[in-house]
N, C-alpha and C positions, 0 to 999 in steps of 0.2 A: 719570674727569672730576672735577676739583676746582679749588683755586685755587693760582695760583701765584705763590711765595714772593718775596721780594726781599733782597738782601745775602746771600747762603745762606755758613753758615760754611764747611761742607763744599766741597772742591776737587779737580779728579780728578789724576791723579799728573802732567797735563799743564802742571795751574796754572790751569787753566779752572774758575770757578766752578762747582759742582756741582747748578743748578737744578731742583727738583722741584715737581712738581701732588700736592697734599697734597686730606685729607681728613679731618675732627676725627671721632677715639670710633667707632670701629666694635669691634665687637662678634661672638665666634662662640663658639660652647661644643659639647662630645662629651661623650656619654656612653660610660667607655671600657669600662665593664660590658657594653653591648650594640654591642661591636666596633667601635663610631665610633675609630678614632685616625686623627688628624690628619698626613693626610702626600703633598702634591700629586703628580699622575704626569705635567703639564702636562711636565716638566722632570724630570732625574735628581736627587734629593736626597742631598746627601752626608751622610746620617744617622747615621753610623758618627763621621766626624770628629764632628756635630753633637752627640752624646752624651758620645763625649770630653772634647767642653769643659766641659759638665754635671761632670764628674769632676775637670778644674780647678778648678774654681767655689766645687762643692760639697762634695765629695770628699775628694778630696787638694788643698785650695784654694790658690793660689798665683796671683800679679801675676806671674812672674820668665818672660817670654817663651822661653827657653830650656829650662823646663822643661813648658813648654806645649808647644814642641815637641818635647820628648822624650815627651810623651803621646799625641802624634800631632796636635797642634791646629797648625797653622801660618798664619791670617790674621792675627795677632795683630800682624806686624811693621813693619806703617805706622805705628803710635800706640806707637810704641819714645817713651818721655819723655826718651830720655837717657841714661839708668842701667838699661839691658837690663831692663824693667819698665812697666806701663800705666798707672804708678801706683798711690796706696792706692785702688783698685779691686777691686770683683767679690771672687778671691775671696781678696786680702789684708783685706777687709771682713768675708768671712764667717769668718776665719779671728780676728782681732781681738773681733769681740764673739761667736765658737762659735754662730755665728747654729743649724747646724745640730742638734747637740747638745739645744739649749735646745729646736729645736722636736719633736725625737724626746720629750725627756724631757716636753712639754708633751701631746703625744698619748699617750701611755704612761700618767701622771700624772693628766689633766683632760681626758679627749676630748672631752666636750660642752661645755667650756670656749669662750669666742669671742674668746679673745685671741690667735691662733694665726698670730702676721705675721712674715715676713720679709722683711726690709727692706735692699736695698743702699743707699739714699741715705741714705747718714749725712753732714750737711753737714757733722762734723768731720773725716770722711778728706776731703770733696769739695776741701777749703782748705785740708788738707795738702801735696797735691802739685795741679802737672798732671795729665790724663789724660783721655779720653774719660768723661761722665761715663756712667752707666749706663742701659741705654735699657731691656731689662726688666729692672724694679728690684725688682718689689711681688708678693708671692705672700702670701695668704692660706686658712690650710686651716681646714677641718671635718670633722668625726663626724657620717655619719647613720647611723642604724638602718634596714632594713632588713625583709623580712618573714624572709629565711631568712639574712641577714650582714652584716655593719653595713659601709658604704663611707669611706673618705676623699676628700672631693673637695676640688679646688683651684682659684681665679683667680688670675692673671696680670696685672697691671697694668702697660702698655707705656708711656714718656713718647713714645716717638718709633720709628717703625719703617719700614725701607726694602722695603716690600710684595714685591718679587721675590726680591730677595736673601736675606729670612732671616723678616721679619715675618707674611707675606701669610698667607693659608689653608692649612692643610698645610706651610706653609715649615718653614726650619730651627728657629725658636725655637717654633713649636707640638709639632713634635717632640720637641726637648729638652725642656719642662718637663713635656708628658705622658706623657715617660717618668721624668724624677724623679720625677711623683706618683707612676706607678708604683713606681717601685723604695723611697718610702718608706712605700705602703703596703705592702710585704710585708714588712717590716722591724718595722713596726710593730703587721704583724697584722691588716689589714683591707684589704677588695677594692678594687683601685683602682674611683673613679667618675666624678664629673663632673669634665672639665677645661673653665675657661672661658679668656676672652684675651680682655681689651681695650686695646687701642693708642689712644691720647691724640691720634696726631699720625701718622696712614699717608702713607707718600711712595709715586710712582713720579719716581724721578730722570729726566733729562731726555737722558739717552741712553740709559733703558730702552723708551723707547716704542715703538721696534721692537719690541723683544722681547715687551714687554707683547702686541702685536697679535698676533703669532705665536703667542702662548698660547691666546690667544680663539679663534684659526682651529683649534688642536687641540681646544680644549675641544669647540666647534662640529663634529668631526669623529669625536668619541670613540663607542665604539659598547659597550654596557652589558652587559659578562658577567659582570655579578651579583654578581664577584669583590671583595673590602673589604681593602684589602693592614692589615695588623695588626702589630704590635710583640709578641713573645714572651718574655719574659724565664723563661730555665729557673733554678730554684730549687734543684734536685736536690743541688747543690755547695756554694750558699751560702743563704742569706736575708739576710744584714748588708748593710746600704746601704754598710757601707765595706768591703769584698770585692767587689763584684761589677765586672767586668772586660767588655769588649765583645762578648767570644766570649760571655758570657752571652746574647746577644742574637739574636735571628733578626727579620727583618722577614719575615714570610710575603706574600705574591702580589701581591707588589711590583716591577712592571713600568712603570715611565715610559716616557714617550714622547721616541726617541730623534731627532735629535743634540742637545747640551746647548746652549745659549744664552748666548751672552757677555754679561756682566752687565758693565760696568766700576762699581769701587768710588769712590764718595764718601770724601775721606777726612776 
């Protein structure tokens, strides 16, 4: 329940305005030291592509849709600008000011430092090209101590987020970026720990609300075997944030509830 929007820019592939009941600043945070990761079972999540993208991003960063999808990412091809590309976006941004680099060598260097932000809204890529602009843009990390091992925790700063599709609780972007904490605190040498996320601006678009109800009915139906489905990243082969490959990865007693739910895309 929220308010709903007018002139929405967003349209679905039909031509139909893509109407949503939003909701300002909500708020959710895990501690991923004591097994909270973030990752709903309402619905199958495709957390595998969803980490991929992280790898675009952040990784090996690239705009160039084609090599997105040669990494296995393939949403990417409705906000094509033109020139096979999303624009100076994501992570032709991170790649442009070594967003990443900067913040390894900054926790390496100054851990208790509190200047430690990454930042995709650069208004000088923004009005360089077109392209979608960036809806999680803002991660901020820290250094705490610890009684037996110091952690790095991290927030997430959302301008805008489609609550089924990718933003909501457990979606695809809480995923993602609690596992890039993850994988740059082991690179850096400390335990991952709090991930937080707030979203600015939560939608459910106006032909998810089926689906939406159909979740509540599962959540209403879910029965508590104790079980916390977890993110494992094995170390054994690597620890460099820029080595680590998806087979690194295992999500442990991760069972959604099946069949999937047709979401259609806003575009």
């Amino acid at each position: 329940y929220g308010y709903k929007d007018e002139n929405p820019r967003p349209h679905y592939a039909d031509g139909t305005p893509a109407h949503t009941v939003s909701v300002n600043h909500t708020f959710r945070t895990y501690d991923l030291s004591a097994g909270e990761f973030p990752i709903c079972t309402l619905r199958p999540q495709a957390w595998k592509t969803g980490i991929k993208e992280i790898f675009t991003i952040y990784q090996k960063p690239t705009n160039e849709i084609a090599k997105m999808e040669e990494m296995g990412v393939n949403w990417w091809g409705d906000w094509d600008i033109g020139d096979g590309t999303i624009g100076q976006r994501y992570g032709a941004t991170v790649s442009r000011y070594d967003l990443i680099n900067n913040l390894i060598k900054d926790i390496k260097n100054d851990p208790y430092g509190r200047r430690k932000v990454v930042s995709l809204w650069q208004e000088a890529d923004l009005r360089e090209t077109a392209g979608l602009a960036p809806c999680a843009f803002l991660t901020i990390w820290n250094v705490r101590q610890g009684k037996e091992t110091d952690y790095l925790d991290m927030v997430l700063v959302q301008r805008s987020g489609d609550m089924l599709t990718a933003s909501g609780p457990g979606g695809i972007n809480e995923i993602q970026y609690a596992a890039l904490l993850t994988m740059i605190a082991i690179h850096t040498g400390y335990t991952p720990g709090v991930f937080s996320h707030m979203v600015a601006n939560e939608q459910i678009y106006d032909r998810h609300v089926e689906a939406a109800e159909e979740m509540l009915n599962r959540y209403n139906s879910i029965e508590d075997d104790g079980k916390k489905p977890y993110l494992y990243v094995d170390t054994i082969r690597t620890t460099n944030f820029y080595d680590f490959t998806i087979e690194d990865f295992t999500m442990a007693d991760y069972q959604p509830i099946k069949p999937q739910l047709k979401l259609e895309l806003g575009i």
